[in-house]
C-alpha positions in Angstrom: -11.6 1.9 -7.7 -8.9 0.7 -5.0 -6.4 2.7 -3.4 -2.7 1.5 -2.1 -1.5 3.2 0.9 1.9 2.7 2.2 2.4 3.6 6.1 5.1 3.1 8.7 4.3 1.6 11.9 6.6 1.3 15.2 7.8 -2.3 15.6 5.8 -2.1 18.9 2.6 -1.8 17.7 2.9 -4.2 15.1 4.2 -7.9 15.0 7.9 -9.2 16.8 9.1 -5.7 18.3 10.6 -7.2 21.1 12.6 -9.8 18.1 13.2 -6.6 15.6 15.2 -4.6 18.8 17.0 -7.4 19.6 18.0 -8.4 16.3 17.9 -5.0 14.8 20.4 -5.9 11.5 17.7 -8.6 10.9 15.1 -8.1 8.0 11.1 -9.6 8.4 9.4 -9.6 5.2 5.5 -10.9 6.4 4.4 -13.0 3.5 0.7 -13.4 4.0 -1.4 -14.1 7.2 -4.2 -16.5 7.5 -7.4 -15.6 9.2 -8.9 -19.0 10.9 -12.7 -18.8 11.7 -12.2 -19.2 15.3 -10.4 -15.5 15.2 -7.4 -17.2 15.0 -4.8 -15.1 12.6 -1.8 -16.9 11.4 1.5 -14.8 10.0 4.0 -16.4 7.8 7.0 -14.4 7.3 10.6 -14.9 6.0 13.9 -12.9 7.5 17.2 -13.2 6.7 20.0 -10.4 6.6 21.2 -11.1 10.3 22.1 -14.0 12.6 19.7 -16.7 12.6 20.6 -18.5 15.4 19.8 -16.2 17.6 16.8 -14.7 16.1 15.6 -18.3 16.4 16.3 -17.8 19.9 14.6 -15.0 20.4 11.4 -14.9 18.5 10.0 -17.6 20.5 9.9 -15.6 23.7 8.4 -12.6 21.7 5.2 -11.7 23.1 2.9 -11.0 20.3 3.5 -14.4 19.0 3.1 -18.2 20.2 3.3 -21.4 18.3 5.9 -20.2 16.4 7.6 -22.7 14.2 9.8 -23.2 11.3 8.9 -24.0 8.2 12.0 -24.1 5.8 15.7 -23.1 5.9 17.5 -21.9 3.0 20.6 -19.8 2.7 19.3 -17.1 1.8 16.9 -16.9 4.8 14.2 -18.4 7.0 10.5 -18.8 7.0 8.4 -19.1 10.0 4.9 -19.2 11.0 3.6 -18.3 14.4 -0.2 -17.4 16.0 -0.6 -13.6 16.5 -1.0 -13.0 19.7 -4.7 -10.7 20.2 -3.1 -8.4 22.6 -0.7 -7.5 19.6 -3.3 -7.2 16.5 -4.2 -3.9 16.8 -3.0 -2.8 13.4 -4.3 -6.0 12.2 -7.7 -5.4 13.7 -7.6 -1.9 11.7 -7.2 -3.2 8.4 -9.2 -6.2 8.7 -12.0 -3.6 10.1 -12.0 -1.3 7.0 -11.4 -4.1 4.3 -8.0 -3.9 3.5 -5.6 -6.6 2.4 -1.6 -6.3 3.2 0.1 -6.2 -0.3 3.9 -6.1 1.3 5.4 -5.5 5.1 9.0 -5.9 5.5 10.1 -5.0 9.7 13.7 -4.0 10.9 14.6 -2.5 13.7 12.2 -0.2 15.1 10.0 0.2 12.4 7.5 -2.0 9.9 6.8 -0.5 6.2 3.2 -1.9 5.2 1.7 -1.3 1.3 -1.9 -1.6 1.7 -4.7 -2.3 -0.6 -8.3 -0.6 0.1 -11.9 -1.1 -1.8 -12.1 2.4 -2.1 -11.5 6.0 -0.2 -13.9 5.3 3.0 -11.8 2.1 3.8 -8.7 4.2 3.8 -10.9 6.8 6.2 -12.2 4.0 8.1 -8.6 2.6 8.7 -7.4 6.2 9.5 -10.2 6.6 11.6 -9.8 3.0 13.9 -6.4 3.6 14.5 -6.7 7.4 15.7 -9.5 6.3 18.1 -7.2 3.4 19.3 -4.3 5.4 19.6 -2.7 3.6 17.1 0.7 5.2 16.0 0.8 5.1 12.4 2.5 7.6 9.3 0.8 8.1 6.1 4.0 8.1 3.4 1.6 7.8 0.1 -1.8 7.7 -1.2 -2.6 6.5 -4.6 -4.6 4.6 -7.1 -2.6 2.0 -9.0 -2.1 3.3 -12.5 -3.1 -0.6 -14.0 -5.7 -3.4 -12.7 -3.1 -6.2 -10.6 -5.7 -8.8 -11.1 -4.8 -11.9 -8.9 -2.1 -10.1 -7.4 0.0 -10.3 -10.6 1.5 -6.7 -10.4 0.4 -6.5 -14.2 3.0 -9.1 -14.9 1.8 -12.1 -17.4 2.3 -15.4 -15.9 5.8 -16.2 -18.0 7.5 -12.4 -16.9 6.7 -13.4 -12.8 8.1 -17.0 -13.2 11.2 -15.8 -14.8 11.4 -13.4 -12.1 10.6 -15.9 -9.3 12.9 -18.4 -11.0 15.4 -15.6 -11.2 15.2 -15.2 -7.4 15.0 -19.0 -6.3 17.9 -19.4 -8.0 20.2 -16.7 -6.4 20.3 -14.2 -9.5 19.6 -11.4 -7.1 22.0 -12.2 -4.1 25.0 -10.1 -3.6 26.7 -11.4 -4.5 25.4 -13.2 -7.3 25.4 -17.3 -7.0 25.0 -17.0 -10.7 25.3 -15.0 -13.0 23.9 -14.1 -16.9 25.4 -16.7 -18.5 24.6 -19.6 -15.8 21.2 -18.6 -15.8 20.0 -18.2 -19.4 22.1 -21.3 -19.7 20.0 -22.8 -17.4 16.3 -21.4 -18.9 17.9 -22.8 -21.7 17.6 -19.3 -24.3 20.5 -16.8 -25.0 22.1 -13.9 -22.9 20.3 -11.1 -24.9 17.0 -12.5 -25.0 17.1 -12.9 -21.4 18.0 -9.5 -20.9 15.1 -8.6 -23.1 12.5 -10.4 -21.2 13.8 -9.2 -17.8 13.8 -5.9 -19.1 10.3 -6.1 -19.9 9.6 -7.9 -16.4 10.9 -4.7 -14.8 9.5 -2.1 -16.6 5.6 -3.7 -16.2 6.3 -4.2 -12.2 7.9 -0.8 -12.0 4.8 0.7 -13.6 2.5 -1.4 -11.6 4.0 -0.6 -8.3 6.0 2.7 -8.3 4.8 4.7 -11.0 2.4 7.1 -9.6 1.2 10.7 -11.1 0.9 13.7 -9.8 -2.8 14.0 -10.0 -3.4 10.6 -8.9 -1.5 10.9 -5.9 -2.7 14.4 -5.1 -6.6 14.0 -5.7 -6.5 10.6 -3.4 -4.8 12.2 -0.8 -7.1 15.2 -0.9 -10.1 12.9 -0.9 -9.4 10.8 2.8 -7.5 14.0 4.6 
C-alpha cells in the first residue's frame, strides 16, 4: 500500500534558491516535472504572490535552471518551464531513485514543502537513506497511508466535484479578494446559490478526507515502520 510523506527542504538544495531569496514574498508551486530519456528533467511551475517583473528577471540567471521560458501570463500568476540543472537534482535524484512521484511542492523563501507519494515503506527507507548518504538536508514532518485509493490522481474526488472546483478557481472564486462571488458564479454554472453550496461542500469534505485526514494509528504505525 503507498505511503505520502511530507518533508521540508532548504531552497538550496532544491530547485530556484538563488530566485526564492531574492524574491522571498514570491510563492513557486512546481506543477509536475517531465523526465526526457536523454536524463533530461523538465519542471513546470507557477508563482505568483510577489513582483513578477523582477522574478522574471531573476530566475533566468538562477543556477539550477537554464532554458527557462514562459509559458502563460494571467493575473493571478505566472507559469514557467525551465531544464533542471544536474548539479541541482539532488533531491530529485532521491525520489526518482526510490520510486517516488511528487504529489505537491510549493517554495518561498528559504524553504520548499514537498508531499510525496511512495510504492510502499522501503521506498520511503530508500529515499531516507540516499539523501543521508548524500548529505542531503531534509525534515520528515509526516508519515502516513492515505485513508482512500486517489486513483488517477483524483484526490477521491469524482470527475464533476474537481471540475467544479477547478472551474471555481479559473474563474477567481478563490482570490482575495473574490473576482466573483456566489451569486456570479452559480449564475454562471448556471444552478442556484444553495445547490452550489451543497456540491462545494461535498467537494471539500471528499478532498479534506483524501488529503488531511490522517489517524492516529495510521500515522504512528508508518512512522514506526521506516525510523
Amino acid at each position: 500500500m503507498s505511503v505520502i510523506g511530507e518533508f521540508t527542504v532548504p531552497s538550496g538544495s532544491f530547485l530556484l534558491g538563488e530566485t526564492l531569496a531574492e524574491v522571498p514574498e514570491m510563492v513557486v508551486e512546481l506543477q509536475q516535472v517531465v523526465a526526457h530519456s536523454d536524463d533530461k528533467l523538465v519542471p513546470f511551475f507557477w508563482v505568483h504572490h510577489g513582483n513578477k517583473e523582477e522574478f522574471d528577471t531573476v530566475v533566468r540567471n538562477d543556477s539550477t535552471l537554464e532554458d527557462v521560458v514562459l509559458l502563460d501570463e494571467f493575473e493571478r500568476g505566472t507559469s514557467y518551464r525551465g531544464l533542471w540543472k544536474k548539479h541541482a537534482r539532488a533531491v530529485a535524484y532521491a525520489y526518482i531513485e526510490a520510486g517516488g512521484t511528487i504529489l505537491q511542492a510549493t517554495g518561498q523563501n528559504d524553504t520548499w514543502t514537498l508531499r510525496m507519494r511512495f510504492d510502499d515503506e522501503k521506498s520511503v527507507r530508500d529515499f531516507h537513506q540516499y539523501c543521508r548518504r548524500e548529505e542531503i538536508p531534509f525534515t520528515l514532518n509526516q508519515l502516513y497511508r492515505p485513508s482512500q485509493p486517489m486513483a488517477g490522481g483524483q484526490y477521491g474526488l469524482s470527475p464533476s466535484q474537481r471540475e467544479l472546483l477547478v472551474d471555481a478557481y479559473q474563474t477567481g472564486y478563490y482570490d482575495v479578494p473574490r473576482s466573483l462571488n456566489m451569486t456570479d458564479l452559480s449564475d454562471e454554472m448556471g444552478t442556484t446559490q444553495q445547490n452550489l453550496s451543497k456540491r462545494f461542500r461535498r467537494a471539500y469534505a471528499t478532498l479534506i478526507e483524501n488529503t488531511l485526514v490522517v489517524t492516529d494509528e495510521e500515522t504512528t504505525s508508518t512512522e514506526d515502520n521506516i525510523t
